[in-house]
C-alpha angles and dihedrals in degrees: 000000000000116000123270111261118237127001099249138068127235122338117240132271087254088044098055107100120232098258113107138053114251118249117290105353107103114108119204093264099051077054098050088046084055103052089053090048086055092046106031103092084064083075093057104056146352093038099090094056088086082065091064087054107032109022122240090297100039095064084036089069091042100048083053098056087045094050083057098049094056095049092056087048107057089032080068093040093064098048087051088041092049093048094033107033093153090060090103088181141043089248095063092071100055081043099052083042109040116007135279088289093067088035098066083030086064090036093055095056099039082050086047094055092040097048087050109039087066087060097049089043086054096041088057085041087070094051087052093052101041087052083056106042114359095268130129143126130072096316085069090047097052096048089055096043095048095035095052087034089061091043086057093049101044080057103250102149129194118292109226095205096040082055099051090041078059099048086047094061094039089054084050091050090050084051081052107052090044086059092050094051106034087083094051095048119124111169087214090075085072096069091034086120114083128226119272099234087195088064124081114238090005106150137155093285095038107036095173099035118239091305081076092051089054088042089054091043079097095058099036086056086050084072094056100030110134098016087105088074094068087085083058092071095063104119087056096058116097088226114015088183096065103005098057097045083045094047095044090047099044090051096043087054095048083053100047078043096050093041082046099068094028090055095042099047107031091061080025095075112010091045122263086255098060081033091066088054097048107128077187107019103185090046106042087052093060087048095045083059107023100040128259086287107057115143083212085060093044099054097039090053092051093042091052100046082060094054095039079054099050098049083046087054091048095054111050078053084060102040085054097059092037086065097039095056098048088041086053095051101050110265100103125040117289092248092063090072087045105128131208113236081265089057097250119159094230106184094025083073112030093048098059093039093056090049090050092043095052089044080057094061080071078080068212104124088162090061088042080061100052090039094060083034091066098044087048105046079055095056098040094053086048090063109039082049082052096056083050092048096045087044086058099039110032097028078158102067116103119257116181096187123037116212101231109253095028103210087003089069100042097049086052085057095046092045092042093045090045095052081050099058090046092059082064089075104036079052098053121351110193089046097058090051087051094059093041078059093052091037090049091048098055094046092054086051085064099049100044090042119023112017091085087051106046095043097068089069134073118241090245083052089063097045095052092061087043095063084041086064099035094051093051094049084053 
């Protein structure tokens, strides 16, 4: 059993950071704010790169199957957060379902989005900041990784107000930018893209056929990535039942709404072809329509360097106490849940950080994309494929809401997810074997090293040392 973490019990009341709700105070609106404040810097940049491969109506129909997906995927995550609420981690789910094995399996590729979706959103950050004073390359990098790395060890957590004052204004610079752009919309921009004549089906619509639809699945997903954390709150809504489903629809339908409008009037009024090319898409077109020096531009670009930081920000939080649990029941090495005397998960946050940081030197955010994107669409399969098992195997555990469709939903989740992590590989390649080689390394880590362990305990067990932990990080 791994050692405790830390040599003290709870922290106070005054010692607790401000980054958490209180129990059972979270109504379905303040979750569902918190679901967009995790997503919307997907809005601001990485999205219109499945123009470049697919056409305007290419990434359309696959924005539409992604946004699908995802509903499926958090409809089911409810159901499994409502009858589980201790389970602090996706992983908890595959291992209360199906066994330890499925339980790393789901843990990996949870730790695999959330490693590499640091290193897309800064590299993002630099063309944000390039378009705003002339900066870019690693040195940026470095200075946010190590900057928001150190918050994050002096023990300065997240601020839940300060991140829903952000959202707010990143929602307003999205409402901006529609307003700059609505005069300049013609609908013909959109098809500005020729057919490829060496592609089967490719039309206007669909330049690249529907090869170039499978190709954008990556960047579609890129709109909706991290939604899928609102059901972890449960234990903070006032009523998970009702609050949770309510939280996770009403902000699946503000970000179909947002990527919506982005994806309608950046190609919309710039042209789909110059779209697909966009460092900072939302930015570049106001320029592209209002000159260099628009005050619109201006505002946007520094708007949406604050919300590419907080999600930044967010993540590497996540990504922390993603490591740490699975560090504190057994799956990583014991060092990775070691504390600071401020209780301060130490390598659970500076690991992860160095291996983003050196992904970032690539300057590819796309590939970054498609990198956290396999790792996702895993992780979301094996838990849509966990609420079907439990169903099966523990019919009498309570479950106070009910995802609609029951198996249906969640099959509609696994065959969509799966279909998702193939187009990895029809995207890059080399890159997506590269990943199966990383993912294949870790697994037989597991295997060599922490499959006898873990399995002595009892998945409650686990769980148990993880609120331990939990509750003395916290």
């Amino acid at each position: 059993m791994v050692d405790q973490v830390g040599s003290s019990g709870l922290a106070s009341k005054s010692e607790k950071p401000q980054r958490q709700l209180k129990k059972g105070v979270a109504g379905w609106f303040l979750l569902a704010t918190l679901g967009v404040s995790y997503v919307i810097s997907g809005d601001y940049a990485g999205w219109n790169f499945g123009i470049a491969e697919a056409g305007w109506g290419g990434m359309l129909v696959a924005a539409i199957a992604m946004g699908v997906m995802y509903l499926t995927l958090v409809l089911t995550l409810a159901e499994l957060s409502a009858a589980i609420p201790t389970a602090g981690a996706g992983y908890s789910f595959a291992r209360y379902a199906i066994g330890p094995t499925a339980g790393f399996a789901t843990g990996l590729a949870v730790l695999i989005e959330y490693a590499l979706a640091p290193a897309a959103i800064v590299i993002f950050i630099g063309a944000y900041v390039d378009a705003l004073i002339g900066w870019n390359g690693p040195t940026v990098y470095a200075t946010f990784y190590l900057v928001f790395i150190g918050v994050h060890l002096v023990g300065a957590g997240e601020a839940l107000k300060l991140m829903l004052v952000i959202t707010a204004f990143a929602v307003l610079a999205i409402i901006v930018t529609a307003i700059g752009l609505v005069p300049h919309f013609d609908a013909a921009n959109l098809f500005d893209i020729a057919a490829n004549p060496e592609v089967a089906g490719s039309s206007t619509f669909l330049p690249e056929g529907w090869k170039g639809v499978w190709v954008a699945l990556p960047f579609a997903i890129w709109l909706f990535l991290a939604v899928e954390g609102v059901p972890m709150a449960a234990e903070e809504a006032k009523d998970p039942a009702k609050d949770v489903p309510r939280g996770i629809i009403g902000a699946m339908i503000f970000l179909l709404c947002s990527a919506a409008l982005v994806m309608l009037l950046v190609p919309g009024a710039t042209g789909a072809k110059a779209a697909g090319s966009y460092a900072a898409p939302l930015v570049d077109a106001l320029r592209a329509v209002q000159g260099e020096d628009s005050m619109m531009a201006n505002f946007v670009n520094v708007v949406g360097l604050t919300g590419l930081i907080a999600s930044f920000f967010s993540i590497i939080y996540g990504y922390s106490r993603l490591v740490f649990a699975l560090s504190r029941a057994g799956y990583l090495p014991e060092f990775m849940s070691r504390t600071s005397s401020r209780k301060i998960p130490i390598w659970a946050l500076i690991v992860p950080g160095i291996f983003g940081f050196f992904a970032s030197l690539t300057g590819e955010g796309d590939m970054m994309i498609m990198m956290a994107v396999f790792g996702a669409t895993i992780s979301y399969a094996m838990q849509a494929y966990s609420a079907i098992r439990l169903r099966k195997t523990r019919p009498d555990i309570k479950r106070p809401y009910l995802a609609p469709g029951g198996d249906i939903t969640a099959w509609i989740t696994i065959v969509l997810s799966l279909i998702a992590l193939t187009s990895c590989f029809v995207y890059d390649q080399r890159a997506a074997i590269a990943m199966v080689v990383m993912y294949a390394i870790g697994m037989g880590y597991f295997f060599m090293f922490k499959h006898k362990e873990v399995s002595k305990r009892t998945a409650e067990e686990e769980f148990a040392l993880i609120e331990q932990g939990e509750a003395e990080l916290d």
